[in-house]
mmCIF file of the N, C-alpha and C atoms, coordinates in Angstrom:
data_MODEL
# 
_entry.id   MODEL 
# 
loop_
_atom_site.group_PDB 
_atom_site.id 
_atom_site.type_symbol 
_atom_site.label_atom_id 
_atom_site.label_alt_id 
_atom_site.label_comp_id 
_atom_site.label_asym_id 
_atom_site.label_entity_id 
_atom_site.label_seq_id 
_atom_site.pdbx_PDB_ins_code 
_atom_site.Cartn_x 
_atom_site.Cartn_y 
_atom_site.Cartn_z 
_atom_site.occupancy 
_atom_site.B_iso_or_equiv 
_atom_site.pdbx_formal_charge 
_atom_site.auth_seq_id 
_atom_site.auth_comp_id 
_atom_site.auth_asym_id 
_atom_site.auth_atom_id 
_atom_site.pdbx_PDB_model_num 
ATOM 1   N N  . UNK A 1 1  ? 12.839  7.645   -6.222  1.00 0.00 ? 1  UNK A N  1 
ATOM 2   C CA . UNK A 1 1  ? 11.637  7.362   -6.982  1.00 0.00 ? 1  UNK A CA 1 
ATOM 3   C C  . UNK A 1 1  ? 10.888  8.681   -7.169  1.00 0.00 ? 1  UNK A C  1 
ATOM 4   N N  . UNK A 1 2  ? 10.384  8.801   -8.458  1.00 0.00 ? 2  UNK A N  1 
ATOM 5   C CA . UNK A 1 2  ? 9.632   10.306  -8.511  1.00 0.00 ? 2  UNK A CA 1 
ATOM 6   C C  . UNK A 1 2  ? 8.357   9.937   -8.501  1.00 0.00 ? 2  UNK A C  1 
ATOM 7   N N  . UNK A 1 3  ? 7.423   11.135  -8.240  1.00 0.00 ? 3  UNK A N  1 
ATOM 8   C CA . UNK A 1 3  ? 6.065   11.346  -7.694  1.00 0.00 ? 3  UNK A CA 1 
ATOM 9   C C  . UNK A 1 3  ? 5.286   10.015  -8.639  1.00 0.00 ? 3  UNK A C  1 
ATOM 10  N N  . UNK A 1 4  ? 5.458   10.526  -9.715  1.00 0.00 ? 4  UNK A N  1 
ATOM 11  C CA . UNK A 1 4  ? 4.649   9.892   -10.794 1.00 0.00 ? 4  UNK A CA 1 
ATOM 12  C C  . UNK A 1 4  ? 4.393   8.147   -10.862 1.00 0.00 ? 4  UNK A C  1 
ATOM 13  N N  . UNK A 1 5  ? 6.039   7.542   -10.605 1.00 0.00 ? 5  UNK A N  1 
ATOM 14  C CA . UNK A 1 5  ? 6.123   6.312   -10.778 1.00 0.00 ? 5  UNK A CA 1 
ATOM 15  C C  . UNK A 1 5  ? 5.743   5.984   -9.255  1.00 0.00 ? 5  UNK A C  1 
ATOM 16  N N  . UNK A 1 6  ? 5.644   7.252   -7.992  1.00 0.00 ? 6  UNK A N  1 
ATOM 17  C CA . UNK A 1 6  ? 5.210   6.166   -7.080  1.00 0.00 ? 6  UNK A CA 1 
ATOM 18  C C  . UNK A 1 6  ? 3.757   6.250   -6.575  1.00 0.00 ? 6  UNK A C  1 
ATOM 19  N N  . UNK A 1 7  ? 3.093   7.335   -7.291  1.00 0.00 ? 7  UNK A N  1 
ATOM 20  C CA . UNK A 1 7  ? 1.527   7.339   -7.378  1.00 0.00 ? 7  UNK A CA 1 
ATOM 21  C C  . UNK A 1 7  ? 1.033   6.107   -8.628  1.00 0.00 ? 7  UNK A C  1 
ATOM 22  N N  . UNK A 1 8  ? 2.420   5.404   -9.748  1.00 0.00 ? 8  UNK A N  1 
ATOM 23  C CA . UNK A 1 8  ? 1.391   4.522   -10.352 1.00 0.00 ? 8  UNK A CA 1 
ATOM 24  C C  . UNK A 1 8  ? 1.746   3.290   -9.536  1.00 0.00 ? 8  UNK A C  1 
ATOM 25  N N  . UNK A 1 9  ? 2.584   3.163   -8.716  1.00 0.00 ? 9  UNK A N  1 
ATOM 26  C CA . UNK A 1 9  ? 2.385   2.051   -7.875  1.00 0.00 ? 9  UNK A CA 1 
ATOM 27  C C  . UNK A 1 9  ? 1.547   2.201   -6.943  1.00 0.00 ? 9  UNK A C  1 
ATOM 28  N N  . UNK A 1 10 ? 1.243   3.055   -6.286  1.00 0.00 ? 10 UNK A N  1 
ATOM 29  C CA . UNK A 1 10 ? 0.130   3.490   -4.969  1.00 0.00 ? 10 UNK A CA 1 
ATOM 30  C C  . UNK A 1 10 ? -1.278  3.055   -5.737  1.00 0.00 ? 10 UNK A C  1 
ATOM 31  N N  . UNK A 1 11 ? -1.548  3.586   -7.637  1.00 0.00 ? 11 UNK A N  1 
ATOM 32  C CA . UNK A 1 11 ? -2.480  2.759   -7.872  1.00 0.00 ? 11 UNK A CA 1 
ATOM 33  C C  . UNK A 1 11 ? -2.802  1.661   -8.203  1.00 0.00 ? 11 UNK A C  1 
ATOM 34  N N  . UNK A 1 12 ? -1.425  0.918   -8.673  1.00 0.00 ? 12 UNK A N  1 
ATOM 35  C CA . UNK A 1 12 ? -1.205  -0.692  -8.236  1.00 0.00 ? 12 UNK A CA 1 
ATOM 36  C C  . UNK A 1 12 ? -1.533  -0.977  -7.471  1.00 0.00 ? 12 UNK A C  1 
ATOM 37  N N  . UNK A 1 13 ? -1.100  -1.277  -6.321  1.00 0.00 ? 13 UNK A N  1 
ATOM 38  C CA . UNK A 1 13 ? -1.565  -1.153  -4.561  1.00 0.00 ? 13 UNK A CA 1 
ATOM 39  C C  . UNK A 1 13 ? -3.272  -0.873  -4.190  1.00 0.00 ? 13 UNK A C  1 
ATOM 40  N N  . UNK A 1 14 ? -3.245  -0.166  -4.832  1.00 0.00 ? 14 UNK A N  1 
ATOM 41  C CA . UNK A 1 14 ? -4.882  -0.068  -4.755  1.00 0.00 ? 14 UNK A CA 1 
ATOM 42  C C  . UNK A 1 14 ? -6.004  -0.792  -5.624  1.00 0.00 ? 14 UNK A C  1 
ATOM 43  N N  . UNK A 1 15 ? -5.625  -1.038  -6.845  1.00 0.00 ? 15 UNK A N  1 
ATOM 44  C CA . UNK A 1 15 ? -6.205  -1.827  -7.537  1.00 0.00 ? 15 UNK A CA 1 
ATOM 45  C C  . UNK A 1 15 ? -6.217  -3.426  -7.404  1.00 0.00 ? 15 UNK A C  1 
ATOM 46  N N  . UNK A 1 16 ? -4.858  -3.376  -6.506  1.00 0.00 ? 16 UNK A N  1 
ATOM 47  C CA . UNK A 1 16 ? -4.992  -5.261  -6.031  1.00 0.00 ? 16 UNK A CA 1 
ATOM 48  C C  . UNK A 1 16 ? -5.784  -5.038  -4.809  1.00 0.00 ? 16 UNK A C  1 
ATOM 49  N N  . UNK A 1 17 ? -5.592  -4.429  -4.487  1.00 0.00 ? 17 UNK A N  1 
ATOM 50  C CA . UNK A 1 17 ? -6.031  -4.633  -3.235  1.00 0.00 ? 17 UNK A CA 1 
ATOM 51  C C  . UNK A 1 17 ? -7.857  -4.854  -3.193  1.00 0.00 ? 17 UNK A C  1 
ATOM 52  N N  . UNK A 1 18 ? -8.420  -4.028  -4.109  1.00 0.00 ? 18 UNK A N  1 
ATOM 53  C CA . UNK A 1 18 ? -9.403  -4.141  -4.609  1.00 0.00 ? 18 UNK A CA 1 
ATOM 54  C C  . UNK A 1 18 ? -10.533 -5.540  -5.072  1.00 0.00 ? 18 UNK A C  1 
ATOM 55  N N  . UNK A 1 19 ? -8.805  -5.791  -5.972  1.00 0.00 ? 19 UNK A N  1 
ATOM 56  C CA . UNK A 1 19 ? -9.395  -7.122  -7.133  1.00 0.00 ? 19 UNK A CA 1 
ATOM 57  C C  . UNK A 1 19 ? -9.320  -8.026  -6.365  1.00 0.00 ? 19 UNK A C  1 
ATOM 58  N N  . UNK A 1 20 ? -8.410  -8.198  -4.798  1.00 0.00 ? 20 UNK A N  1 
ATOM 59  C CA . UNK A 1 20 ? -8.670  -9.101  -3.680  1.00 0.00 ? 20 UNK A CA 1 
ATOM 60  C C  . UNK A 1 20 ? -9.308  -9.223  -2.738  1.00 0.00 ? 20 UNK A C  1 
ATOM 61  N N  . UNK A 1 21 ? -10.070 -7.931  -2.398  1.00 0.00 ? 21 UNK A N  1 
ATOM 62  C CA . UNK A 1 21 ? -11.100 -8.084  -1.645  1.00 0.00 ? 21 UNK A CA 1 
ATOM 63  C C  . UNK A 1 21 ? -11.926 -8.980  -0.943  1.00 0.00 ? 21 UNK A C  1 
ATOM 64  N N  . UNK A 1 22 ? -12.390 -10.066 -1.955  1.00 0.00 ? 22 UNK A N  1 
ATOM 65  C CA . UNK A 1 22 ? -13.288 -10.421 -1.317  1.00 0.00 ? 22 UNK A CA 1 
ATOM 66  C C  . UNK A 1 22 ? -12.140 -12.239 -1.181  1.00 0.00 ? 22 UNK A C  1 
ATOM 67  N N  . UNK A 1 23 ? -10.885 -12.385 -1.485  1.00 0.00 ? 23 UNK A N  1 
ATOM 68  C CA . UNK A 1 23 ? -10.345 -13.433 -1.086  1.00 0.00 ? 23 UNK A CA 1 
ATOM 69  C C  . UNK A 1 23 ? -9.610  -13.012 0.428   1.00 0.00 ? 23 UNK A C  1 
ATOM 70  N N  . UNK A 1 24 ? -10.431 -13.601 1.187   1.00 0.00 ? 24 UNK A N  1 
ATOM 71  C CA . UNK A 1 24 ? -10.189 -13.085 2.179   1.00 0.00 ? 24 UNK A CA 1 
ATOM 72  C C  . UNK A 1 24 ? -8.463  -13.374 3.123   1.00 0.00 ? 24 UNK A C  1 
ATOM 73  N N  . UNK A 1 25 ? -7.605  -14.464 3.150   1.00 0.00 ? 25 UNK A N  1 
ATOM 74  C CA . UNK A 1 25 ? -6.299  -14.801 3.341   1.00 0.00 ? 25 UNK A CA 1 
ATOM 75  C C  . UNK A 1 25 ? -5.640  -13.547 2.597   1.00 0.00 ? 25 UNK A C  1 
ATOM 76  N N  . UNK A 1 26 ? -5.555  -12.687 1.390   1.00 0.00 ? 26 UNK A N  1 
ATOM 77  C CA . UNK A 1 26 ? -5.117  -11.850 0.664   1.00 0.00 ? 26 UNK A CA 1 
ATOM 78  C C  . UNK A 1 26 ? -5.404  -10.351 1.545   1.00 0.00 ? 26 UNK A C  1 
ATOM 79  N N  . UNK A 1 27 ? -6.786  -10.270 1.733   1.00 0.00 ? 27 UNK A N  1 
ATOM 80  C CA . UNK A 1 27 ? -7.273  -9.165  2.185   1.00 0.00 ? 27 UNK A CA 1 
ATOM 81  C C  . UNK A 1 27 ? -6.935  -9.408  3.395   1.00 0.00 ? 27 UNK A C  1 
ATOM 82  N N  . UNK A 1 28 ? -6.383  -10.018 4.507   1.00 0.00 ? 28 UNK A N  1 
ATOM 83  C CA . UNK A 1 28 ? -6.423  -10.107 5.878   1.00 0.00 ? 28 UNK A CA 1 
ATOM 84  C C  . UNK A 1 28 ? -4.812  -9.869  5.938   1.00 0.00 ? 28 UNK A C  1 
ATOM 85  N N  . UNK A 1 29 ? -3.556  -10.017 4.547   1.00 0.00 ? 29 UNK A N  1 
ATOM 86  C CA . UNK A 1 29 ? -2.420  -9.477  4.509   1.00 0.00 ? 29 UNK A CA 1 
ATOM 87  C C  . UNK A 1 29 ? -2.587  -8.193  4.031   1.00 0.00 ? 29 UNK A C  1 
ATOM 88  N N  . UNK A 1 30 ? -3.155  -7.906  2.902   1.00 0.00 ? 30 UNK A N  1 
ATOM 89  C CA . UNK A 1 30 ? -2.910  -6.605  2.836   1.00 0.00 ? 30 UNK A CA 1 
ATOM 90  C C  . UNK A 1 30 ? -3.536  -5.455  3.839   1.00 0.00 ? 30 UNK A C  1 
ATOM 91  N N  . UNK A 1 31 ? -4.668  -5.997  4.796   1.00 0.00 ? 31 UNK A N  1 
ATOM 92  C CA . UNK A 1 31 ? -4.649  -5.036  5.903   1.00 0.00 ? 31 UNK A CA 1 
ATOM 93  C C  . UNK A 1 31 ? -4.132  -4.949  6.983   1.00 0.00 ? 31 UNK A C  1 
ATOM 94  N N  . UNK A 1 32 ? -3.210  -6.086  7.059   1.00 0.00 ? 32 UNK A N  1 
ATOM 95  C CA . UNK A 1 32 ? -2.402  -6.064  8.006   1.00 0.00 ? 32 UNK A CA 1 
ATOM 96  C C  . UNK A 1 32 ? -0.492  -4.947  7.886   1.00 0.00 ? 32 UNK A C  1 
ATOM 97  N N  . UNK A 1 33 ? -0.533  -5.051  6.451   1.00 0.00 ? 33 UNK A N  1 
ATOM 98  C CA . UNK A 1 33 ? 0.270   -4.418  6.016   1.00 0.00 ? 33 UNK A CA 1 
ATOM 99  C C  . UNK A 1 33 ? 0.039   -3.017  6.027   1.00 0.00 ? 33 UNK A C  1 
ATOM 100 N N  . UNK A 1 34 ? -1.038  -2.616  5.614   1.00 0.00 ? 34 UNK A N  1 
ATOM 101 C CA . UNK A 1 34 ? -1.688  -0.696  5.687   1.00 0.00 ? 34 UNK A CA 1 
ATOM 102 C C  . UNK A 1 34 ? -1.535  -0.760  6.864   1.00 0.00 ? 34 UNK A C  1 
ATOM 103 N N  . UNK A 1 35 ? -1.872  -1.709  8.047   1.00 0.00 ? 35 UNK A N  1 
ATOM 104 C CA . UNK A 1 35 ? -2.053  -1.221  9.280   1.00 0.00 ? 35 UNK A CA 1 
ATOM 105 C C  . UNK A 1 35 ? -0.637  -1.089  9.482   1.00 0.00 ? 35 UNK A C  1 
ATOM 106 N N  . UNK A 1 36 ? 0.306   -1.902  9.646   1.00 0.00 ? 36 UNK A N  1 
ATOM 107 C CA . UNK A 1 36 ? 2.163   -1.457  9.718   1.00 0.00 ? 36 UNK A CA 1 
ATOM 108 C C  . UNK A 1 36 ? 2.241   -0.388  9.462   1.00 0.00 ? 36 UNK A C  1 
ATOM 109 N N  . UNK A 1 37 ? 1.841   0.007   8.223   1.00 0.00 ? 37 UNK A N  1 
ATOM 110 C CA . UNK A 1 37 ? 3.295   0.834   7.324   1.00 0.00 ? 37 UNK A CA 1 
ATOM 111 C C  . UNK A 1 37 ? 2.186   2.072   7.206   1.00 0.00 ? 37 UNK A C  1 
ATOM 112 N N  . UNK A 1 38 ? 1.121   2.192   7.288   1.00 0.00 ? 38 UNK A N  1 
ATOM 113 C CA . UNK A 1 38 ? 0.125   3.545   6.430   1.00 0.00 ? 38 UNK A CA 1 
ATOM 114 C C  . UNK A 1 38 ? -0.278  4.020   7.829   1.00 0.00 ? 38 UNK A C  1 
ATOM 115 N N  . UNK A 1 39 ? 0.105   3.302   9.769   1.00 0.00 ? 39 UNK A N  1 
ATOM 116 C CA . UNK A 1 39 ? -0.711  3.657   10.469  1.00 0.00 ? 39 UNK A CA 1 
ATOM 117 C C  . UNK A 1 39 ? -0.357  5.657   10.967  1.00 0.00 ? 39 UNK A C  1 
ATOM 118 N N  . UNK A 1 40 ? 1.429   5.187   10.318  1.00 0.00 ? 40 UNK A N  1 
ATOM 119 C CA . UNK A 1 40 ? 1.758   6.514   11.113  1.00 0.00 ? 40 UNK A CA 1 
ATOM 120 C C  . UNK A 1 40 ? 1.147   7.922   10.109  1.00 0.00 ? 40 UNK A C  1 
ATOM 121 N N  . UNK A 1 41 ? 1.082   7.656   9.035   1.00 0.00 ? 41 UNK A N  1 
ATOM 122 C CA . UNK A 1 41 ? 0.276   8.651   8.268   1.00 0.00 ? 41 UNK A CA 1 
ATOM 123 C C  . UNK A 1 41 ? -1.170  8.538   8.143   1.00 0.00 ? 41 UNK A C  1 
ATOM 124 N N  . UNK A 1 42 ? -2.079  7.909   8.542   1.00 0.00 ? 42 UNK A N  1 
ATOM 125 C CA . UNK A 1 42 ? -3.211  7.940   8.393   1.00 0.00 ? 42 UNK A CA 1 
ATOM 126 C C  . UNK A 1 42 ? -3.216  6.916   9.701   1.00 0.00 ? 42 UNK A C  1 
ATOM 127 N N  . UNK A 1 43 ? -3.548  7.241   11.160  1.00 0.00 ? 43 UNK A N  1 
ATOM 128 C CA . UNK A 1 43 ? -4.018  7.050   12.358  1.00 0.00 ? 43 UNK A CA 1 
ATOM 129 C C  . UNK A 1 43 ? -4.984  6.556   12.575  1.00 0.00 ? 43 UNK A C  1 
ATOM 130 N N  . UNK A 1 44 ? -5.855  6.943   12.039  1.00 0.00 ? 44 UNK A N  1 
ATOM 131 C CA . UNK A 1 44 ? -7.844  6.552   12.589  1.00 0.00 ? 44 UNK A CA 1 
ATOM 132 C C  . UNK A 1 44 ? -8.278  5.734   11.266  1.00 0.00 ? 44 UNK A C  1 
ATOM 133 N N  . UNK A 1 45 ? -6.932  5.640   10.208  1.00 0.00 ? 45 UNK A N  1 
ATOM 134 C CA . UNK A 1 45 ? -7.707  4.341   9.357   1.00 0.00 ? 45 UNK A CA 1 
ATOM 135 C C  . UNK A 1 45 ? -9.114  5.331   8.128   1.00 0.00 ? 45 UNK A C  1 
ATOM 136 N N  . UNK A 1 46 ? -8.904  6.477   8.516   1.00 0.00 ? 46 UNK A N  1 
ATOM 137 C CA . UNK A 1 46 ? -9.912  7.228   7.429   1.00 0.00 ? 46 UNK A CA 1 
ATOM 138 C C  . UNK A 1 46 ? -9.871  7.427   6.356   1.00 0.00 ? 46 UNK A C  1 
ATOM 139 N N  . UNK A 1 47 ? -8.700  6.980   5.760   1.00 0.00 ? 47 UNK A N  1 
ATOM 140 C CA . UNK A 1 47 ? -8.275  7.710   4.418   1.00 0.00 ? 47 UNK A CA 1 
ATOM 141 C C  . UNK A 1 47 ? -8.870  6.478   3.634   1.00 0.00 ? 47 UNK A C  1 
ATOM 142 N N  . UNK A 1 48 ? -8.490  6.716   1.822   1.00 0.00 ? 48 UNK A N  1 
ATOM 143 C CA . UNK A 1 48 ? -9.190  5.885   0.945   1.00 0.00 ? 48 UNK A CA 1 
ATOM 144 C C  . UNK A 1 48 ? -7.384  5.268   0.829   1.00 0.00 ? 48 UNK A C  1 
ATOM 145 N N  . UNK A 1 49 ? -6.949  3.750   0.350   1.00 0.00 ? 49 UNK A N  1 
ATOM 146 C CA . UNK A 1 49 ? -5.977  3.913   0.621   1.00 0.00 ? 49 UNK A CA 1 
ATOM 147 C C  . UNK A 1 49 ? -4.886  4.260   0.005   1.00 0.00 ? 49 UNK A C  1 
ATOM 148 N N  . UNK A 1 50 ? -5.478  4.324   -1.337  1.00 0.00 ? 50 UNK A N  1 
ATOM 149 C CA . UNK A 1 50 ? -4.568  5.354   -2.221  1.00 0.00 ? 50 UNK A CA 1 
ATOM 150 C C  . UNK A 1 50 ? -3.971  6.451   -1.916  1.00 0.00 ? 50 UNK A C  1 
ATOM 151 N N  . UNK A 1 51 ? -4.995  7.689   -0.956  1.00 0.00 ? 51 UNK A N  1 
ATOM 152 C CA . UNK A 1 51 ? -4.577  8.640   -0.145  1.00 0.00 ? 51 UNK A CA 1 
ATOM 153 C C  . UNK A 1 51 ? -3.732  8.350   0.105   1.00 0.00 ? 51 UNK A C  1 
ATOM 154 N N  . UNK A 1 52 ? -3.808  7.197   1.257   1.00 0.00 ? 52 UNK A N  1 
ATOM 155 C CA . UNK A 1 52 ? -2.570  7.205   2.425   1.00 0.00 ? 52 UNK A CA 1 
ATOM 156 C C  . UNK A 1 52 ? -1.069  6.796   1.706   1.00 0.00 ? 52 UNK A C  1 
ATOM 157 N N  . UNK A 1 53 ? -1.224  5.513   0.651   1.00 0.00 ? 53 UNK A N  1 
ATOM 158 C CA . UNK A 1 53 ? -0.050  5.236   -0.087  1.00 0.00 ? 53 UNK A CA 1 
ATOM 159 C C  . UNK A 1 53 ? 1.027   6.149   -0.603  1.00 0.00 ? 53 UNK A C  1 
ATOM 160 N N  . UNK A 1 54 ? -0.223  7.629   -1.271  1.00 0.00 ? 54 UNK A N  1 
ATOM 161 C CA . UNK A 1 54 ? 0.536   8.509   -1.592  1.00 0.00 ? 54 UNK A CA 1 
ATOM 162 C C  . UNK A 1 54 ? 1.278   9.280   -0.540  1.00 0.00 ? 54 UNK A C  1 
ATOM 163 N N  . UNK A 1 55 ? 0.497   9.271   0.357   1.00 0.00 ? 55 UNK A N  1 
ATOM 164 C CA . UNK A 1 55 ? 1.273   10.494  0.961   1.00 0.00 ? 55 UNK A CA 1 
ATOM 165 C C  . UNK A 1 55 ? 2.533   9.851   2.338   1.00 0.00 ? 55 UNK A C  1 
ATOM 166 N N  . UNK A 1 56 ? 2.118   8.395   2.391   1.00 0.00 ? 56 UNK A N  1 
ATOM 167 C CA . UNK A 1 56 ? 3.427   7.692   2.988   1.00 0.00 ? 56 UNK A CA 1 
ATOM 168 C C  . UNK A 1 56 ? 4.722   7.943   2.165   1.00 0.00 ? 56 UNK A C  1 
ATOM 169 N N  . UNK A 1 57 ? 4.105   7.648   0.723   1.00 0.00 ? 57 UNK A N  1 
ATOM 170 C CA . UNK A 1 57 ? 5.662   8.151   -0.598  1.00 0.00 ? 57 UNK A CA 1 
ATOM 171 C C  . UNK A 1 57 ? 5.793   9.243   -0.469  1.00 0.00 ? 57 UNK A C  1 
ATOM 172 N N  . UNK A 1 58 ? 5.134   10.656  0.057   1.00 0.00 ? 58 UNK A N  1 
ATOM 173 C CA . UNK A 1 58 ? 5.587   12.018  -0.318  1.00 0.00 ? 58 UNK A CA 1 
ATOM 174 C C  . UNK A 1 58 ? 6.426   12.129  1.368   1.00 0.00 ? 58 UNK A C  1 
ATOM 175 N N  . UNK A 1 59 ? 5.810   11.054  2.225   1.00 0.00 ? 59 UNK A N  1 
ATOM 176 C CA . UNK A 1 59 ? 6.414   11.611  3.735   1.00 0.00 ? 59 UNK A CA 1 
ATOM 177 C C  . UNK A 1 59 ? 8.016   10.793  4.019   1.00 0.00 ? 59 UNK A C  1 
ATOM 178 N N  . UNK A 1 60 ? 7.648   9.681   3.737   1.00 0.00 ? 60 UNK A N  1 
ATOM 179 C CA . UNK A 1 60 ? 8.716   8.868   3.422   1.00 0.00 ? 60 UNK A CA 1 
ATOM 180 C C  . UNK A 1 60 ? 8.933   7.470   2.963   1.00 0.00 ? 60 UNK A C  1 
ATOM 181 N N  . UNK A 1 61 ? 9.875   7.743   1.402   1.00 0.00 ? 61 UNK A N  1 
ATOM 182 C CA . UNK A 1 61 ? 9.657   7.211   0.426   1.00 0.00 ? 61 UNK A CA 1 
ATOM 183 C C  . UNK A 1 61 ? 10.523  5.603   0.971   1.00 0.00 ? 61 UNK A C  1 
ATOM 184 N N  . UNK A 1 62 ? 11.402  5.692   1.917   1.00 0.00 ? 62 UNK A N  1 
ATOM 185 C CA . UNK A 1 62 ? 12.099  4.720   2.406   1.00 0.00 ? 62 UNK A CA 1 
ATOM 186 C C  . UNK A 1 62 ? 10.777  3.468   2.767   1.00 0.00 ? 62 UNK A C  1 
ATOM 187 N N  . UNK A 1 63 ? 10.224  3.888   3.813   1.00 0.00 ? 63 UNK A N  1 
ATOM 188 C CA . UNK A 1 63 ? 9.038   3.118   4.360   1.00 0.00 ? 63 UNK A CA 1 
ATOM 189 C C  . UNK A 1 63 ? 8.002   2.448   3.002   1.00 0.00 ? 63 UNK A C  1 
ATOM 190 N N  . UNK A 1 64 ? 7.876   3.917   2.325   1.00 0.00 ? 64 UNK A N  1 
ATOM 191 C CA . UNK A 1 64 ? 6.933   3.634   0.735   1.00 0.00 ? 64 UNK A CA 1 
ATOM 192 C C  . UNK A 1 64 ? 7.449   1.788   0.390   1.00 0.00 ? 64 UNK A C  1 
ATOM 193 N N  . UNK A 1 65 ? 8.944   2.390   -0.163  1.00 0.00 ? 65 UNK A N  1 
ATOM 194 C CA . UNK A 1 65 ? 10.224  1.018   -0.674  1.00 0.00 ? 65 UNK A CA 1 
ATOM 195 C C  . UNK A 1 65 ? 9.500   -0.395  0.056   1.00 0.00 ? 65 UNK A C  1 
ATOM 196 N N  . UNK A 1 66 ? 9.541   -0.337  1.201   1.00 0.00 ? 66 UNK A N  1 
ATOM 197 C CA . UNK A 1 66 ? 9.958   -1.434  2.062   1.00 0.00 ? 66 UNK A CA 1 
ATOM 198 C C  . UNK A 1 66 ? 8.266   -2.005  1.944   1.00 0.00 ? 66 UNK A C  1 
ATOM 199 N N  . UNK A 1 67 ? 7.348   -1.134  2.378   1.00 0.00 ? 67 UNK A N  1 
ATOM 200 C CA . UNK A 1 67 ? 5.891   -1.948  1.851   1.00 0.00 ? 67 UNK A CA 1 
ATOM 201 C C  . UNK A 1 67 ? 5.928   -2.344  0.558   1.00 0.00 ? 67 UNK A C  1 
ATOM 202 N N  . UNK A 1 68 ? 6.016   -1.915  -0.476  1.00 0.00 ? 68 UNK A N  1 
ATOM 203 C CA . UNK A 1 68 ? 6.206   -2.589  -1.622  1.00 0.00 ? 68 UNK A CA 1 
ATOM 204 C C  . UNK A 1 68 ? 6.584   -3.838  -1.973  1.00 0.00 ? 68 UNK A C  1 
ATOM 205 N N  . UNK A 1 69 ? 8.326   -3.602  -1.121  1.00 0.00 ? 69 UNK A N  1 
ATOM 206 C CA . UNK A 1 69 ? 9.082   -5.114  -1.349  1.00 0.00 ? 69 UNK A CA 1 
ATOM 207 C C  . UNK A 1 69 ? 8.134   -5.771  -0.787  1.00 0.00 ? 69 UNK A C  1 
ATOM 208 N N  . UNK A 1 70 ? 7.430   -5.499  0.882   1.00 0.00 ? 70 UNK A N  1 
ATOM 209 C CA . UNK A 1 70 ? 6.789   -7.192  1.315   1.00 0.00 ? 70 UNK A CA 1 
ATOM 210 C C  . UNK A 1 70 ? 5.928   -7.071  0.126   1.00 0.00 ? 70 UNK A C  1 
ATOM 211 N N  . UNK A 1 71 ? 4.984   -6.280  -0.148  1.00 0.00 ? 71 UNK A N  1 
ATOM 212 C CA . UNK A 1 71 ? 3.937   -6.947  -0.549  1.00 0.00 ? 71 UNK A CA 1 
ATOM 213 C C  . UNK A 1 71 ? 4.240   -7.679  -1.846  1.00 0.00 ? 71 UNK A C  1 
ATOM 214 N N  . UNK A 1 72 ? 5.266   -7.056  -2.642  1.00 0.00 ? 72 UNK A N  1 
ATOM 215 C CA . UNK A 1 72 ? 5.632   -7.916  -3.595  1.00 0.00 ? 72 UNK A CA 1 
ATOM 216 C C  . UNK A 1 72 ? 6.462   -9.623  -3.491  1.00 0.00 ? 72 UNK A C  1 
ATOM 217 N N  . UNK A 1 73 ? 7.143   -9.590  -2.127  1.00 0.00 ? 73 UNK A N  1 
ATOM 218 C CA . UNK A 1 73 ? 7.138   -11.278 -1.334  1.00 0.00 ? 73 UNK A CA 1 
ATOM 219 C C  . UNK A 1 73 ? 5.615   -12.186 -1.507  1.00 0.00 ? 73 UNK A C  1 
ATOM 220 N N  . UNK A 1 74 ? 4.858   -11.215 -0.685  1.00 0.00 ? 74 UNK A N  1 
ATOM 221 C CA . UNK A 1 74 ? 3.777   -12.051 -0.108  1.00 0.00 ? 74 UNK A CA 1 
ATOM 222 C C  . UNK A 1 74 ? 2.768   -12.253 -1.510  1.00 0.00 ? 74 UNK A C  1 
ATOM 223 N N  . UNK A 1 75 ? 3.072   -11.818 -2.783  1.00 0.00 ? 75 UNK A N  1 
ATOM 224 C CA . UNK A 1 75 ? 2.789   -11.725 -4.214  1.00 0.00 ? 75 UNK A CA 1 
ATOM 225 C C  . UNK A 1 75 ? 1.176   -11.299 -4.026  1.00 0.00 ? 75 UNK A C  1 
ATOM 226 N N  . UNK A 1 76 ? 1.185   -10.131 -3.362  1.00 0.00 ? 76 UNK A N  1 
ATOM 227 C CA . UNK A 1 76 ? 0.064   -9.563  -3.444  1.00 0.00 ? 76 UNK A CA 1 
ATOM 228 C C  . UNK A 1 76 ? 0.067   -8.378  -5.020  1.00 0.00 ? 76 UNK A C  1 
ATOM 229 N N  . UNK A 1 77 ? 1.260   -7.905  -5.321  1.00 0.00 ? 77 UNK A N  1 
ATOM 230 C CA . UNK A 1 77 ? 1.602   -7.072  -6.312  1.00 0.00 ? 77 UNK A CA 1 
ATOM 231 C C  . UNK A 1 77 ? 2.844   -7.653  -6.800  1.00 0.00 ? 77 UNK A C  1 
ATOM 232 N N  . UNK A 1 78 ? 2.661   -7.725  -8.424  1.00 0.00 ? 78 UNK A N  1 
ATOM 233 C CA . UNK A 1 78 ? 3.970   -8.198  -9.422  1.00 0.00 ? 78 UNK A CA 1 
ATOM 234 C C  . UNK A 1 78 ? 4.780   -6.974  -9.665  1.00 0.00 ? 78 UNK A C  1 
ATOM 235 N N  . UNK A 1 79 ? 5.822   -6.703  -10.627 1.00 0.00 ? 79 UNK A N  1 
ATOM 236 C CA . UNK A 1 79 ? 6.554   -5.902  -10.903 1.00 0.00 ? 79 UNK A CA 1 
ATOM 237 C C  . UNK A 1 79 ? 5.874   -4.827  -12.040 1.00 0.00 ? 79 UNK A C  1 
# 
C-alpha cells in the first residue's frame, strides 16, 4: 500500500470515527481498537488519531492492514 492511499484511509478512520462520536457502542469499539493496534506507536494516548494511524502505516503497514480489516467487520468503515 503506498503512503497516499494509506493516509486517505487513516483519514477515513478519522472522519468515522468522528461522525461516531457521540454513538457511544461505536465509539467504545473504535477506542478499543486504537487502544490494540495504535498503543505500540502512540503509548500515553497523546496523539490526534490521524497522527497515530499514519505513522502505525509508515511503522508497520501489516498491523495498519489488519486494523482496517476489523474495523471494516465491525462496519465502523466501508470500502
Amino acid at each position: 500500500m503506498n503512503f497516499d492511499h494509506m493516509a486517505l484511509i487513516a483519514q477515513k478512520i478519522s472522519f468515522a470515527f468522528e461522525d461516531h462520536f457521540f454513538d457511544e457502542k461505536k465509539r467504545n469499539i473504535f477506542t478499543a481498537l486504537f487502544n490494540k493496534y495504535l498503543q505500540p506507536v502512540d503509548p500515553s494516548g497523546a496523539m490526534e488519531p490521524y497522527d497515530a494511524l499514519v505513522l502505525l502505516g509508515r511503522q508497520n503497514p501489516a498491523e495498519f492492514a489488519l486494523m482496517v480489516k476489523d474495523m471494516k467487520e465491525k462496519g465502523l468503515i466501508t470500502d
